[in-house]
ZADO-874646 format. One record per residue: residue in three letters; x negated, y, z of N, C-alpha, C in turn. Coordinates in pm, whole numbers, plus 50000, padded with zeros to 5 digits. Atoms other than C-alpha are relative to their C-alpha. Example, Ala and Ser with C-alpha at 12.3 -4.5 7.8 and 13.67 -1.06 7.14 Angstrom:
2
ALA499114988150000487704955050780499105012050000SER500824988149994486334989450714500775010950073
//
This chain:
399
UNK498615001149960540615337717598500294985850048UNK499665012449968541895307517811501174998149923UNK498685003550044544555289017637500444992350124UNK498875003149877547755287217909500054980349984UNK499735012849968548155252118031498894988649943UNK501385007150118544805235717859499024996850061UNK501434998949923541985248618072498874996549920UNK500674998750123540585255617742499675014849956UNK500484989050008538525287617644499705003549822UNK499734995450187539265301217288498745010850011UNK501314988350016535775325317153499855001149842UNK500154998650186536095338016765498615013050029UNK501204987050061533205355116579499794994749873UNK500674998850160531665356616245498884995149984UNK501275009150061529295335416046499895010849934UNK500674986650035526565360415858501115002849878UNK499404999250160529085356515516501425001650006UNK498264991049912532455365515725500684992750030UNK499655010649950533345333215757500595000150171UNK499754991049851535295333116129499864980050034UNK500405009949928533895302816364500675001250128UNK499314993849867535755300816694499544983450099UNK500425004149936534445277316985501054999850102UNK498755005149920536945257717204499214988350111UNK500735003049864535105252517563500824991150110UNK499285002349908536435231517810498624993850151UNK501275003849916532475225918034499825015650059UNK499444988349899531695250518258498055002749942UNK499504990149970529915276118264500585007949910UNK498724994650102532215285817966501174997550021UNK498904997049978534955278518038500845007250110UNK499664990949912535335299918330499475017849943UNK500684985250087533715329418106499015002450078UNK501504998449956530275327318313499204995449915UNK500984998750131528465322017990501315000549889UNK499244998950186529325326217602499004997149914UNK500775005650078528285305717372499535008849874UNK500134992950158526115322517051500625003949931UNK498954998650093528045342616870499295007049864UNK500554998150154525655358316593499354988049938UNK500755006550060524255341416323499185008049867UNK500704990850054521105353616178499614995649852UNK500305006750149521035333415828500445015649902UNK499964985950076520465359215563501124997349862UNK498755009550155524015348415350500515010749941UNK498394992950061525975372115141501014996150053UNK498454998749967529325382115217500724990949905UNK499575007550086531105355915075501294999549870UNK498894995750023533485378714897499165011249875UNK501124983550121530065401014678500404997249881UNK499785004650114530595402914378498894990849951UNK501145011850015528605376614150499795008649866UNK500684997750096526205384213920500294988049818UNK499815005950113527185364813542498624997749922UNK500935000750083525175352613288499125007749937UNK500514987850046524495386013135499635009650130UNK501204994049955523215395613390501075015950078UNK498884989249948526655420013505500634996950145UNK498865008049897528825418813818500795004249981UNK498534997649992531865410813875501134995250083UNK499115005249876534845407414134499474985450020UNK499995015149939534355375914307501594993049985UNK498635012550046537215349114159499864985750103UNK499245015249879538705320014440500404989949895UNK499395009750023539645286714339501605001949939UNK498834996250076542715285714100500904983950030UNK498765011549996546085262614120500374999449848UNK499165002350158547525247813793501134990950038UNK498665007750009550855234313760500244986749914UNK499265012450111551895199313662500875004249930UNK498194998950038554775206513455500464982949953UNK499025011250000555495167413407500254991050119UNK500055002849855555005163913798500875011550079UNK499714991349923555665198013946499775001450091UNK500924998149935552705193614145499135010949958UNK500234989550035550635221214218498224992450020UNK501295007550037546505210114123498815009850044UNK501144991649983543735229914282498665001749927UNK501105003350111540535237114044499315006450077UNK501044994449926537805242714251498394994049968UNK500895008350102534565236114024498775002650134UNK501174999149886532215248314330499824989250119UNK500255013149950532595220314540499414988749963UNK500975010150104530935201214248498984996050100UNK501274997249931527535211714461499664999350133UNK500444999149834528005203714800499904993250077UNK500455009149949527055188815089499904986849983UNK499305014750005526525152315053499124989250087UNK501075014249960524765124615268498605008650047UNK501834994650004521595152515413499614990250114UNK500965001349885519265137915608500215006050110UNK500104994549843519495139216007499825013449980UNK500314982549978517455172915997500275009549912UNK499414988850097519325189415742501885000950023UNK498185003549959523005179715917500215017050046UNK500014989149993524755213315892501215002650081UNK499104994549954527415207516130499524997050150UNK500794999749838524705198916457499965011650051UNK500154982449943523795225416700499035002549970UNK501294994550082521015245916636498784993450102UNK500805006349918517955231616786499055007950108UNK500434990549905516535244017119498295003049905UNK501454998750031513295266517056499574999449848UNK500165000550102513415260616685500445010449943UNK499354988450101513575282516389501414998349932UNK499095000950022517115289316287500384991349901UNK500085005750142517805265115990501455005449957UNK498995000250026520675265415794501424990850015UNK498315008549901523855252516018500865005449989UNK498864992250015526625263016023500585003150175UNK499045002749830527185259716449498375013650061UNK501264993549916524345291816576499884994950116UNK500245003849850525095276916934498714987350003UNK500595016349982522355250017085500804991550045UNK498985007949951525445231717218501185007650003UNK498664999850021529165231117182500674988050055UNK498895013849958532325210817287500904999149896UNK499225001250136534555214116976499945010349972UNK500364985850090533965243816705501194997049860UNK499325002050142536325247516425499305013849930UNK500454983950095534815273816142500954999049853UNK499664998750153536155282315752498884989249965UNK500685005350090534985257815524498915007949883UNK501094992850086531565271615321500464992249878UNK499655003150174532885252015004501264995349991UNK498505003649934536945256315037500454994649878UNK499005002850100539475240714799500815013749994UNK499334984749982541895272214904499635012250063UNK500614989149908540945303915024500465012349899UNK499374986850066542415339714995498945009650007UNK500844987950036540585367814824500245008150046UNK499554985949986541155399814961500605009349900UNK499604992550115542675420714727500854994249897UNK499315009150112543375396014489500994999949994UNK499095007150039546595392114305500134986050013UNK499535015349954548145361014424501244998549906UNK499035004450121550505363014087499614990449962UNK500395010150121550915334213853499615010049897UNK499814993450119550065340213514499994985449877UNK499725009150118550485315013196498395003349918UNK501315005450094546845300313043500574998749877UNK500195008850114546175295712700501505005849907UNK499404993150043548885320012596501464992449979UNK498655011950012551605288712680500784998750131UNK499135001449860554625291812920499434987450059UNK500245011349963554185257613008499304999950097UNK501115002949902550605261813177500185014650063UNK500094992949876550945280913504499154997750057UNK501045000649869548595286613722499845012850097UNK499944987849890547765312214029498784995650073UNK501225002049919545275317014266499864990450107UNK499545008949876545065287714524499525007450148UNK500054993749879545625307514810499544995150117UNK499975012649842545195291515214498845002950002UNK501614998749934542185283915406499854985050049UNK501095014149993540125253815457498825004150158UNK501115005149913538425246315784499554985649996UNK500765011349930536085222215990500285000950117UNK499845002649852536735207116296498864989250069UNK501255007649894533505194016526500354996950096UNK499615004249883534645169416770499124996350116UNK500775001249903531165167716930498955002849911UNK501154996950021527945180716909498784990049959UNK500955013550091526335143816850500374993849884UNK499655000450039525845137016559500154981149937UNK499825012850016525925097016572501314997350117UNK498645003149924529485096916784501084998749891UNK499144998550049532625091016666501435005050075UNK499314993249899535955104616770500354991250114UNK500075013649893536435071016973499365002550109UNK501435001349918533245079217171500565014050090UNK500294993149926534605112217309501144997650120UNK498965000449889536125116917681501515003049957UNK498934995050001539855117817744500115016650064UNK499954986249987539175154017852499805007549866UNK500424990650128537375163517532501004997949898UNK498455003250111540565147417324500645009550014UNK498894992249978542585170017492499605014549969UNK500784989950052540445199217389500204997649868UNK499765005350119540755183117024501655002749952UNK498864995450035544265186817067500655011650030UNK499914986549982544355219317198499595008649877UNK500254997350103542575230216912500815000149872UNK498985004350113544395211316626501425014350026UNK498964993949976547255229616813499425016149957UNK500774983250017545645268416794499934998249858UNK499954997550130544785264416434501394996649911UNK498295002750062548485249716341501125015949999UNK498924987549993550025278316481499155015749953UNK500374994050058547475304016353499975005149894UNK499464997150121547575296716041501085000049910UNK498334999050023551385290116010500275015150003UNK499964986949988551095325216088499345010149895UNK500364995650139549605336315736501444997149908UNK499374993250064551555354815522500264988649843UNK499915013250106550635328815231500384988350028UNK499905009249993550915299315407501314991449972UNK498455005049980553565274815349499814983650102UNK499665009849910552525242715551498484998250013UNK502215003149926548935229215780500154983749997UNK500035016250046547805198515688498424999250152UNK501675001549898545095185215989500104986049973UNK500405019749991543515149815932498375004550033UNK501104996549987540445138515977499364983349880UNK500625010350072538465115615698498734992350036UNK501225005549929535775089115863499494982149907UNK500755017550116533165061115653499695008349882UNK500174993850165531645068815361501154986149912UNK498605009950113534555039715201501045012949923UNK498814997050009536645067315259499125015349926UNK500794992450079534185090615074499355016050067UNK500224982449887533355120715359498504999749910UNK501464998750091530175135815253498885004950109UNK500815000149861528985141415626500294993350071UNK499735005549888528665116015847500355005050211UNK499875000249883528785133616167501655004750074UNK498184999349977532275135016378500745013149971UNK499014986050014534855157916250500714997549897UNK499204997650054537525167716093500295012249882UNK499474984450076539435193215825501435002350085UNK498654987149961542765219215864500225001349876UNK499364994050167544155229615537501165005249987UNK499384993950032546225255915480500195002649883UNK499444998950141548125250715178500935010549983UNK499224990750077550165280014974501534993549969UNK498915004150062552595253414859500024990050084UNK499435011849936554275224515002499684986149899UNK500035015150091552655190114909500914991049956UNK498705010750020554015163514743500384990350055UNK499935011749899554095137615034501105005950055UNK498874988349953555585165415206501215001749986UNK498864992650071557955175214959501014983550024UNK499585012350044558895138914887500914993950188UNK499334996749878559905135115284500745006250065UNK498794994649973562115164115308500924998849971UNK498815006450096563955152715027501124988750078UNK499635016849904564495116515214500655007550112UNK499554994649917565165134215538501005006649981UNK499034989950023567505157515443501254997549942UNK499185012050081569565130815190500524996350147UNK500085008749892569535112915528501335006150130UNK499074987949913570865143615763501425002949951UNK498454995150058573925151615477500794987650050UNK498635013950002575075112415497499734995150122UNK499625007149831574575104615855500375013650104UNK499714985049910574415142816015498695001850114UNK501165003549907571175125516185498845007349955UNK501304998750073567545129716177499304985749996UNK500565011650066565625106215967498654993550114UNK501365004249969562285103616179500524993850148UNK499415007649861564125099316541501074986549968UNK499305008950077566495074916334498684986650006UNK500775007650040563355058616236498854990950052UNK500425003349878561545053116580501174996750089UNK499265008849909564435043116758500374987049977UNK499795017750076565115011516519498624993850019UNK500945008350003561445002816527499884997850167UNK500455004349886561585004916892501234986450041UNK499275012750023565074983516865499454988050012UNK500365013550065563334956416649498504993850119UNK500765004349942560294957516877498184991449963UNK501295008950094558084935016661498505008449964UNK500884988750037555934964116518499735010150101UNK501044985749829555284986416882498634991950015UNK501515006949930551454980216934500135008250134UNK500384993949869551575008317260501345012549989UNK498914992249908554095024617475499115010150067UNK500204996849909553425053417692501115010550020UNK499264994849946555335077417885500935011749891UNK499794988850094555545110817549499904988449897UNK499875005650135554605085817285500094987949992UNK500025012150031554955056017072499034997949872UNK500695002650107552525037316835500534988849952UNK499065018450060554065009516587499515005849853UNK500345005950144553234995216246501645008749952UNK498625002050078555995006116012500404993849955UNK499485011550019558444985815899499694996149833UNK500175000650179557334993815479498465002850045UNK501064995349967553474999315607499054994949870UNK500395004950166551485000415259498624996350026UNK502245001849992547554998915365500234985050081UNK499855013749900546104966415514499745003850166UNK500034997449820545614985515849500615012549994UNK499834990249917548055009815965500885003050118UNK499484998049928549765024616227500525016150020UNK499664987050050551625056316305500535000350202UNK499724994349881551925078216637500855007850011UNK498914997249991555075088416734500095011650120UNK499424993349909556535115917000501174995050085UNK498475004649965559515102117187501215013949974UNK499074986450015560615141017173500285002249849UNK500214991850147561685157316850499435010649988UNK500654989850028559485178216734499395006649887UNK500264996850143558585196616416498024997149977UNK500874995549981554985204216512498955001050093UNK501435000249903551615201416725500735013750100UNK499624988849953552795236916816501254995450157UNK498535001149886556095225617003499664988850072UNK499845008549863554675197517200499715009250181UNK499944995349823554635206317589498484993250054UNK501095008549920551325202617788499714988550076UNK500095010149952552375173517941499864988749909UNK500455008950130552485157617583499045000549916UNK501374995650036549375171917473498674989550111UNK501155007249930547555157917799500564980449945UNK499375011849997549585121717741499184995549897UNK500125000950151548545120317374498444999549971UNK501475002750005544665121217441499864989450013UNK499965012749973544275090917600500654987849910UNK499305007650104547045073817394499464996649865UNK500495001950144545275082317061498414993850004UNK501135007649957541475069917230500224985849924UNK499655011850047543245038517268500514987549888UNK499655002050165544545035316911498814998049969UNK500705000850068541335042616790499034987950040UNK500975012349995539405019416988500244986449951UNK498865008150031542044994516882499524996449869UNK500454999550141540964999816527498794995549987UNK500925007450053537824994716529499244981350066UNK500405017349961537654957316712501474990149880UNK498875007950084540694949916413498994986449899UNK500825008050124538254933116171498794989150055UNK500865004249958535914921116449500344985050048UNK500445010449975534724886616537500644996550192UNK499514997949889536594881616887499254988650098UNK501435004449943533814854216947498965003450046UNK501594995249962530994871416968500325013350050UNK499984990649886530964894117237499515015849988UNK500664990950076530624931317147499915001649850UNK499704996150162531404929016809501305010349948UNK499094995450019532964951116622499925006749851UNK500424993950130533554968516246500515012549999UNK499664984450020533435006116237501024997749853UNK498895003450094537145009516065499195014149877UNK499734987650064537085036015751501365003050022UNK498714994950029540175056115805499895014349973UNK500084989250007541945086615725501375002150131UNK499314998949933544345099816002500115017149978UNK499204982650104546985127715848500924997650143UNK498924998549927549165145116072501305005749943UNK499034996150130552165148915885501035011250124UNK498924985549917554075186816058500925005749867UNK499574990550066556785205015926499585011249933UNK500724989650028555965229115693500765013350066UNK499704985649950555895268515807501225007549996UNK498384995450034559555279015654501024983049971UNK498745009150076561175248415464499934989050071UNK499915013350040562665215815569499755000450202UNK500725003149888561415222915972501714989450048UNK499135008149956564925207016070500334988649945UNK499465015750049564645177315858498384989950088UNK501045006849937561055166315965499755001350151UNK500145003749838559815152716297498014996349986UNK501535006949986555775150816377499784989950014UNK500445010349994554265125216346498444995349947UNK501395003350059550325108616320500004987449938UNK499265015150092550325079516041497944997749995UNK501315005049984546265064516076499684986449898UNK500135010350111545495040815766498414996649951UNK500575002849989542995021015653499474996949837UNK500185009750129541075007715312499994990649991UNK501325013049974538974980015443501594990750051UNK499595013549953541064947615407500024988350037UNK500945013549929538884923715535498745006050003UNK502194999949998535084924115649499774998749868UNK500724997150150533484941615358500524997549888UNK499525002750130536014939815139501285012849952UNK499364989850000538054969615024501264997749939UNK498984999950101541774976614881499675013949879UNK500474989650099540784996014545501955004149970UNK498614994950041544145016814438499634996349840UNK500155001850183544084997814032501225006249939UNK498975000350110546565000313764501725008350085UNK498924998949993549755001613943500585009450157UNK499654987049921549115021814264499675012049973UNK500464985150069547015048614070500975004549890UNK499274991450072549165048413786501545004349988UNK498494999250045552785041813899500215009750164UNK500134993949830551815053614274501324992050083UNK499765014049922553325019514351499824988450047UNK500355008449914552345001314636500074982949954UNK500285014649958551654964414691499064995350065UNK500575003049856550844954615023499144986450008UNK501135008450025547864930715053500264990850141UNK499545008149912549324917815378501365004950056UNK498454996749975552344922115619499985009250118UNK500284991549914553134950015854500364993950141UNK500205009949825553634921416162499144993449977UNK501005004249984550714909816085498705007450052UNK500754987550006548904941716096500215001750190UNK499834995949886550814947416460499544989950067UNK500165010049887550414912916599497975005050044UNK501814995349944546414920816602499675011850054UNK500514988349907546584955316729500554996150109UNK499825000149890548684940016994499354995250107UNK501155008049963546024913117069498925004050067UNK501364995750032543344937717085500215013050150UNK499534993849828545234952217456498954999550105UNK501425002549900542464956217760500924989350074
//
């Protein structure tokens, strides 16, 4: 299927364990539908849904990842003990998100194609994921109102922003970005479209600082059941915001920083990038829309194509922040994580405004900000530098 206005070629199928992989083409001869990329995969996996065999030696339904309730938070806590076991750091020839290798025996990958342009699949070791059948009731552990818990519903992908696996997202064309964001977009509105869902979380985690457990480029999706607490904690603000002004908080909040001026690192025609004016990491920055918009979903193709290029330039931006501006070609691969913070699926879409917020650990060459005492335990900040300090060097760092 072409996606309208993209010149992007949508292709779903099934991994051997039911898993659904879908391949987002924008090279030819796929994307005109004169080829199709691999769509079986011949790995001999169980259905990832069989029942499991127990200790004794019995089976029994296959049990998903469970949610527990803070009750002195009223956060909701995912327990997912199977992720204990997985991927971490393989060796080149055991990387399971490469393509399969020409002429070789199938190994265990997760991509059957010998080449791809961006692939998103289900995560093989999810935090959330819905059972079939399954009751998606709470029920009370331990025979005590108090402890709630339920099944952690949603779905967990991967997003492959290139088939090499020593690139980063920096490294790919402003065509293949826009494929990246075509994508992001398709799975936002897909899975907003589950019955469980209540909001899509897309980032992407890069560096082992920042603890990924595969180096090669890509991303997650996460379809949460419940509305996080970042989330939650932002509608609140927003919405406080909307009763006593009648405004919205996020267009409120980009038009003063564009006011003050100090904190814009890059202008372009759909967006804006600027330091915030409370910016807590020692490197961040946050990508703006000039439009209001709830959602990846509701931008317009002209802000989709705008927004490739724009976010390149961010990133390349990032990683000459820490570098030596002497020596020619230098530079320090940043660790970041880059969250796209969307309205969730039902609640709150008229208080929030999209937006990409891109943060950093590394506060100097080889030197990290550890979260101690008082951001882990009070989950209050203290900024290790200043957020015009942060901008004056991304502004520096202009072609």
């Amino acid at each position: 299927m072409l996606i309208e206005g993209s010149g992007v070629r949508r292709t779903s199928t099934r991994l051997a364990d039911g898993r659904e992989l879908i391949y987002f083409d924008d090279s030819e001869p796929f994307v005109s539908g004169g080829a199709t990329r691999r769509l079986d995969d011949p790995r001999p996996l169980a259905d990832r849904f069989a029942p499991v065999a127990g200790e004794d030696g019995v089976e029994r339904p296959f049990v998903g990842p469970e949610l527990r309730l803070d009750v002195l938070t009223g956060d909701w806590v995912p327990m997912a003990s199977h992720r204990m076991n997985r991927t971490f750091l393989p060796p080149a020839d055991a990387n399971p998100l490469a393509p399969a290798k020409p002429g070789s025996a199938y190994s265990d990958g997760e991509i059957p194609a010998e080449d791809y342009d961006v692939v998103v699949f289900e995560n093989r070791f999810p935090s959330l994921m819905t059972v079939p059948g399954a009751s998606a009731e709470p029920w009370h552990a331990d025979g005590e109102e108090l402890f709630t818990a339920r099944p952690a519903t949603g779905r967990c992908e991967v997003i492959c922003f290139s088939p090499d696996p020593d690139a980063s997202l920096k490294d790919v064309s402003p065509r293949r970005m826009r494929t990246i964001v075509e994508a992001w977009t398709d799975r936002t509105r897909e899975l907003g479209a589950l019955p469980e869902v209540e909001q899509v979380y897309v980032f992407e985690n890069r560096g082992k600082e920042i603890g990924v457990t595969l180096h090669h480029p890509h991303g997650q999706i996460y379809a949460f059941s419940y509305v996080t607490p970042r989330t939650r904690s932002m509608i609140d603000q927003a919405r406080a915001h909307r009763e006593r002004t009648g405004r919205l908080l996020g267009r409120d909040a980009l038009e003063a920083e564009l006011r003050a001026g100090t904190r814009v690192v890059l202008e372009s025609e759909h967006w804006v990038a600027y330091v915030p004016f409370a910016a807590r990491w020692p490197v961040e920055v946050h990508l703006a829309p000039r439009r209001d918009v709830p959602d990846l979903p509701a931008l317009t193709p002209g802000e989709k194509d705008d927004l490739a290029p724009f976010y390149l330039e961010i990133l390349r931006r990032l990683d000459l922040f820490f570098a030596d501006d002497d020596v020619p070609g230098d530079e320090v691969t940043l660790p970041y994580i880059a969250a796209w913070h969307q309205a969730p699926v039902r609640e709150g879409r008229e208080d929030l405004r999209l937006h990409l917020q891109v943060f950093s650990v590394l506060r100097a060459r080889g030197r990290l900000k550890y979260l101690a005492g008082v951001e882990s335990g009070m989950a209050s900040w203290v900024s290790d530098t200043t957020p015009e300090r942060i901008a004056k060097r991304l502004q520096e760092l202009a072609r």
